[in-house]
C-alpha positions as CSV (number, residue, x, y, z in Angstrom):
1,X,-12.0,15.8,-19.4
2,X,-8.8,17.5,-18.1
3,X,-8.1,20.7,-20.2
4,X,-4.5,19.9,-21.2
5,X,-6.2,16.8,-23.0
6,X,-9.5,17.4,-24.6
7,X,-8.5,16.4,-28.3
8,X,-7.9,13.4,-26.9
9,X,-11.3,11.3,-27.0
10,X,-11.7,8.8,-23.9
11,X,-11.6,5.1,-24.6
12,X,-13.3,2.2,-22.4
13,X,-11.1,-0.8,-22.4
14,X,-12.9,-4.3,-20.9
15,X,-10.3,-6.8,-19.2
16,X,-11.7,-10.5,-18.9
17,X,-9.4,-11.9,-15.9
18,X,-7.7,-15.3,-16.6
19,X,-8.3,-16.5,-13.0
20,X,-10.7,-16.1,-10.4
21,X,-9.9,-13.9,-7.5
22,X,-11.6,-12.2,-4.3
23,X,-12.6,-8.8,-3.3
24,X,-12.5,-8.9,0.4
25,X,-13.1,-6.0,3.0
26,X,-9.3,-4.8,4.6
27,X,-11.3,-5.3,7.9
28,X,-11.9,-8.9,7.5
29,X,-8.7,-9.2,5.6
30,X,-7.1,-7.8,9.3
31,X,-9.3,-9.9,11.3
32,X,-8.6,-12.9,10.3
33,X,-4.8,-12.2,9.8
34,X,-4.9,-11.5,13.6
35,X,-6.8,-14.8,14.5
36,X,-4.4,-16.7,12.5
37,X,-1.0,-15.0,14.5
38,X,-3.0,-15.9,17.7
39,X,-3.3,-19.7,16.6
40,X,0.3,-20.4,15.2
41,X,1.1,-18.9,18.9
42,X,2.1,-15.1,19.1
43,X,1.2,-12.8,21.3
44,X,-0.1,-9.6,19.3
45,X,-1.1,-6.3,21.5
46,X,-3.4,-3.4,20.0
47,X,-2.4,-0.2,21.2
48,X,1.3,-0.6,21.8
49,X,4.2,1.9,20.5
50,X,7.0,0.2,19.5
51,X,10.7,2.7,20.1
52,X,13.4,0.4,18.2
53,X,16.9,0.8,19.6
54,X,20.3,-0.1,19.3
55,X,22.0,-3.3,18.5
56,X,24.0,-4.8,21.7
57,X,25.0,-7.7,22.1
58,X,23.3,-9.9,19.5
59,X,19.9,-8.9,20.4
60,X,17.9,-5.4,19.3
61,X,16.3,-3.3,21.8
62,X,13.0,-2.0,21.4
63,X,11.3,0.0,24.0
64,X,6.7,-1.2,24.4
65,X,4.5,1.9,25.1
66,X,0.9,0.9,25.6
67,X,-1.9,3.2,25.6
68,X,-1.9,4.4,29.3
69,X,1.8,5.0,28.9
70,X,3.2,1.9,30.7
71,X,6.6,0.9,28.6
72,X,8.7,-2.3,29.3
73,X,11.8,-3.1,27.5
74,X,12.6,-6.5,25.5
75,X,15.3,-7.4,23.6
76,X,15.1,-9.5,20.2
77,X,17.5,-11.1,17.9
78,X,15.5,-10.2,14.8
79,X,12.9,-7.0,14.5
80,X,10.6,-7.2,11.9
81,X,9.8,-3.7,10.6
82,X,6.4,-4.0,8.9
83,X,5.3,-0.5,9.6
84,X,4.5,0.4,5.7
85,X,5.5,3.4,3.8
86,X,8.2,5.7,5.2
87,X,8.8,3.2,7.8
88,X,9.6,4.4,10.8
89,X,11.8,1.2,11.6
90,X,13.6,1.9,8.5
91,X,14.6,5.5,9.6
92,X,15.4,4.4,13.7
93,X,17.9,1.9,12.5
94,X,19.8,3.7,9.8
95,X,18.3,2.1,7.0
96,X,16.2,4.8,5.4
97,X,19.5,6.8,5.6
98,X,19.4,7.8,1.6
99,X,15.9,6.5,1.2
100,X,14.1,7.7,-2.1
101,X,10.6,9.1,-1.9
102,X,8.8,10.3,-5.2
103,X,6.8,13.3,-5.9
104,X,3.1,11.0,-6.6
105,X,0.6,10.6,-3.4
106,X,-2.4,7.7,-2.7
107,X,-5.9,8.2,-1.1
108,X,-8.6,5.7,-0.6
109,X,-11.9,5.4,0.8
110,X,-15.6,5.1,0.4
111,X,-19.4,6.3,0.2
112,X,-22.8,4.6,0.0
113,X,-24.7,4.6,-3.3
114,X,-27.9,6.1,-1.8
115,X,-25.7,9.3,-1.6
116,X,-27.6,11.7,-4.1
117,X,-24.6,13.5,-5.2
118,X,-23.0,10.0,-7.0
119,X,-26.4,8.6,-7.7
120,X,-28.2,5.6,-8.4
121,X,-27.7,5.4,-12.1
122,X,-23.9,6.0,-11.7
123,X,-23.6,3.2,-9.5
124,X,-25.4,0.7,-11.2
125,X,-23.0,1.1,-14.1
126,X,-20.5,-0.2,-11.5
127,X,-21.0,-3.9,-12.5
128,X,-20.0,-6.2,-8.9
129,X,-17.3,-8.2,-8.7
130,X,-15.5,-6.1,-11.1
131,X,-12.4,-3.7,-10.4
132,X,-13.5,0.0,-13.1
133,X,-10.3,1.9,-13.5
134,X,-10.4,5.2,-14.5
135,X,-7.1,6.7,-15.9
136,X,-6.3,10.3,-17.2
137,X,-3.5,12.6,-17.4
138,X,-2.1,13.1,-13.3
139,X,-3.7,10.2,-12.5
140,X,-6.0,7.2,-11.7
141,X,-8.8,5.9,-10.0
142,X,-9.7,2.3,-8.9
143,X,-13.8,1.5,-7.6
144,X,-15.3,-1.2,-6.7
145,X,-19.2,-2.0,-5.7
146,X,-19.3,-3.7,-2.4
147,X,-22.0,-6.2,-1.1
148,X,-24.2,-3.8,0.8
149,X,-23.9,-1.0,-2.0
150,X,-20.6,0.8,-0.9
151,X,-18.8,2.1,-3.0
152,X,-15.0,1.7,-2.5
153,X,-12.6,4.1,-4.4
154,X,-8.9,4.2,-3.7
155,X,-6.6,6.3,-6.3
156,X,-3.2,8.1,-7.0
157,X,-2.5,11.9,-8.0
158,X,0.8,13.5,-8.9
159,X,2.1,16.3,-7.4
160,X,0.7,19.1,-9.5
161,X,-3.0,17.6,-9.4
162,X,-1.9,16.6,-5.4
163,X,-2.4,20.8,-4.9
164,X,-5.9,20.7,-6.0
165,X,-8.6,20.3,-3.2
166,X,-9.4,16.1,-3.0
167,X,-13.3,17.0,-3.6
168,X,-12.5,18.9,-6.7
169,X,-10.2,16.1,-8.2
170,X,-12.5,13.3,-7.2
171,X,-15.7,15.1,-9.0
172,X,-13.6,16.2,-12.3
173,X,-12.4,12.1,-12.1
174,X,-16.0,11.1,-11.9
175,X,-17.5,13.8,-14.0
176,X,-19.5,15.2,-11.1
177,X,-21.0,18.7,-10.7
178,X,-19.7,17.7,-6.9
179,X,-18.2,14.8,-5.4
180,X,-19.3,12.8,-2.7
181,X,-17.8,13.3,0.8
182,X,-15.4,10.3,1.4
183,X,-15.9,8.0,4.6
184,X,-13.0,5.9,6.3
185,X,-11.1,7.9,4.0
186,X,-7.2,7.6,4.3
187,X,-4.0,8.7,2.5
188,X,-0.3,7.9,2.1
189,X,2.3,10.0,0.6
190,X,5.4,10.6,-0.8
191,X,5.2,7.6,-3.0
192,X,7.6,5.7,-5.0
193,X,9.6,5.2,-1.5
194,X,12.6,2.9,-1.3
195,X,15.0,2.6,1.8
196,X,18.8,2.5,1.3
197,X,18.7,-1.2,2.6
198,X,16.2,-3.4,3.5
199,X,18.3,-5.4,6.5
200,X,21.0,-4.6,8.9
201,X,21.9,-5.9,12.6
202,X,19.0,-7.3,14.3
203,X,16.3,-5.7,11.9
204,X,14.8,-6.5,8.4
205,X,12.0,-4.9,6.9
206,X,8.8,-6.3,4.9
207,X,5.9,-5.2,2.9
208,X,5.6,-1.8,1.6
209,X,8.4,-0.6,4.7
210,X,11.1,-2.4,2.5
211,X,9.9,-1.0,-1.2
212,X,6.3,0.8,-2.2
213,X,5.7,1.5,-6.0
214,X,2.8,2.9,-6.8
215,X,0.3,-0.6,-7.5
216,X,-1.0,-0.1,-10.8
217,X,-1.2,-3.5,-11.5
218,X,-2.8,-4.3,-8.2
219,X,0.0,-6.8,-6.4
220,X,0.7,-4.4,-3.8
221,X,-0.6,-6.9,-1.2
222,X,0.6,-9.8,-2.9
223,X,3.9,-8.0,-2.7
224,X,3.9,-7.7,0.8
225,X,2.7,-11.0,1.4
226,X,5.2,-13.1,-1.1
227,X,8.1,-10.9,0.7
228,X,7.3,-11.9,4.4
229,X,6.7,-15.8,3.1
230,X,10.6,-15.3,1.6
231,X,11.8,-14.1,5.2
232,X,10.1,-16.7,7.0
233,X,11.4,-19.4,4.6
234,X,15.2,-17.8,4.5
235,X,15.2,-17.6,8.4
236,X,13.5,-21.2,9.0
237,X,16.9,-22.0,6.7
238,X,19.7,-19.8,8.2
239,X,18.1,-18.4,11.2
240,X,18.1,-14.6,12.1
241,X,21.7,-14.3,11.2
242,X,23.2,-12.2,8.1
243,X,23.6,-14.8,5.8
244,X,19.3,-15.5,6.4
245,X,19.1,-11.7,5.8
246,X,21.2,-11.7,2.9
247,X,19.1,-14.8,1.3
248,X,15.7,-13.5,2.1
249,X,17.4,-9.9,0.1
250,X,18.0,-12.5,-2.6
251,X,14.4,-14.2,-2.8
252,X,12.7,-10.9,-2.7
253,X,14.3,-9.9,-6.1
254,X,11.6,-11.4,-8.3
255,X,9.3,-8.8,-6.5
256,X,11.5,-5.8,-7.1
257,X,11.5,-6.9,-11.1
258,X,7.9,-6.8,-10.5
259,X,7.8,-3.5,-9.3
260,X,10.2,-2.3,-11.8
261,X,7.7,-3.4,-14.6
262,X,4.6,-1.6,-12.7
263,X,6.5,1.3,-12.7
264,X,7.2,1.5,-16.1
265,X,3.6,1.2,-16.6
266,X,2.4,3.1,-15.0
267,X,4.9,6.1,-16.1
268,X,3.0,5.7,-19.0
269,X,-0.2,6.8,-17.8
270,X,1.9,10.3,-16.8
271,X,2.0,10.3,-21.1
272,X,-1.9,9.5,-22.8
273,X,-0.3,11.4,-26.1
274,X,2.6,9.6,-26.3
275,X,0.4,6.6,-25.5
């Protein structure tokens, strides 16, 4: 529907997966990822700042604020930094120095169906347990029908369609007169983002802190996920030392060539005539 590409007629493409898979809500997701630290013994805190510091020693320093602003200091021989995009980790410990950051930002959230401005008869065509992608020139969009009738959006703009107002781009996505207004609604931003190294003295990061692309092809959790299984397995090997750094850099560069390949995808989408 965008201007710059009306002789271009949209297509609907239909995916059978190979495998089965779940949809589950990030909440539970985060839930029970908590429950499961608690039983293999740590000691997670909500609320609590973490101030990384220097390396002395043979141990990191980091610096716990909670929320009423008591701090205490501890001192670590390995800090994990899994603090997502832009890490913040990343930048306190030198390792963003000469980080990377694209141009392209991500947004996700949600709305219920009984909203009138998206509308019954536009939801139902949202089959359940399927994932309905919606791709055009500056962009995508990813949505999802949830249980109790939600439905779950999450998508990625570049930076020329990133000026537009979020409302506008969501109703000329959905072809709506107006969209709906977006609950639990987040966003993340600049995007590609790689840090000049993802290890150094007493630090190593994971997840989307040590690498985001922009997850076309969906694996951004299983990226994060596969990458912390590699450190635990290269430190249960070597320890927190450089060479278990240096190995878990190693293990994690089946991921990267991953990420490489959605990228080039999903450059493709920037070009539907070429396409």
């Amino acid at each position: 529907r965008d201007p710059d590409t009306s002789s271009l007629p949209p297509r609907r493409i239909a995916l059978e997966a190979t495998r089965p898979g779940w949809i589950v809500r990030r909440e539970d997701l985060d839930d029970r990822l908590w429950r499961a630290a608690v039983a293999t013994g740590a000691h997670p805190a909500r609320g609590v700042v973490a101030h990384v510091g220097p390396w002395r020693d043979g141990r990191r320093e980091a610096r716990l604020v909670d929320a009423l602003g008591a701090s205490r200091r501890v001192r670590a021989k390995l800090v994990v930094g899994a603090d997502g995009l832009g890490s913040g980790v990343a930048r306190a410990t030198g390792l963003a120095e000469g980080a990377s950051a694209g141009r392209k930002f991500g947004f996700s959230g949600a709305w219920p169906v009984s909203d009138s401005s998206f509308g019954t008869e536009r939801a139902g065509e949202l089959e359940e347990g399927c994932i309905h992608m919606r791709s055009f020139e500056g962009g995508y969009l990813r949505l999802v029908r949830e249980e109790d009738g939600t439905v779950h959006v999450a998508g990625l703009v570049g930076s020329r369609a990133a000026r537009r107002r979020p409302q506008e781009f969501l109703a000329d996505a959905l072809g709506l007169a107006a969209a709906p207004r977006l609950e639990r609604a987040t966003a993340c931003g600049p995007l590609p983002w790689s840090p000049r190294r993802i290890a150094g003295p007493g630090v190593v990061l994971v997840g989307d802190a040590a690498g985001y692309v922009e997850p076309f092809t969906g694996e951004g959790m299983a990226w994060a996920i596969e990458g912390a299984a590699a450190l635990v397995e290269a430190i249960a090997d070597l320890g927190p030392s450089a060479a278990g750094l240096a190995e878990y850099a190693r293990r994690r560069r089946s991921i990267i060539a991953r990420q490489r390949t959605c990228r080039r995808l999903a450059a493709l989408l920037d070009r539907p005539r070429l396409v």
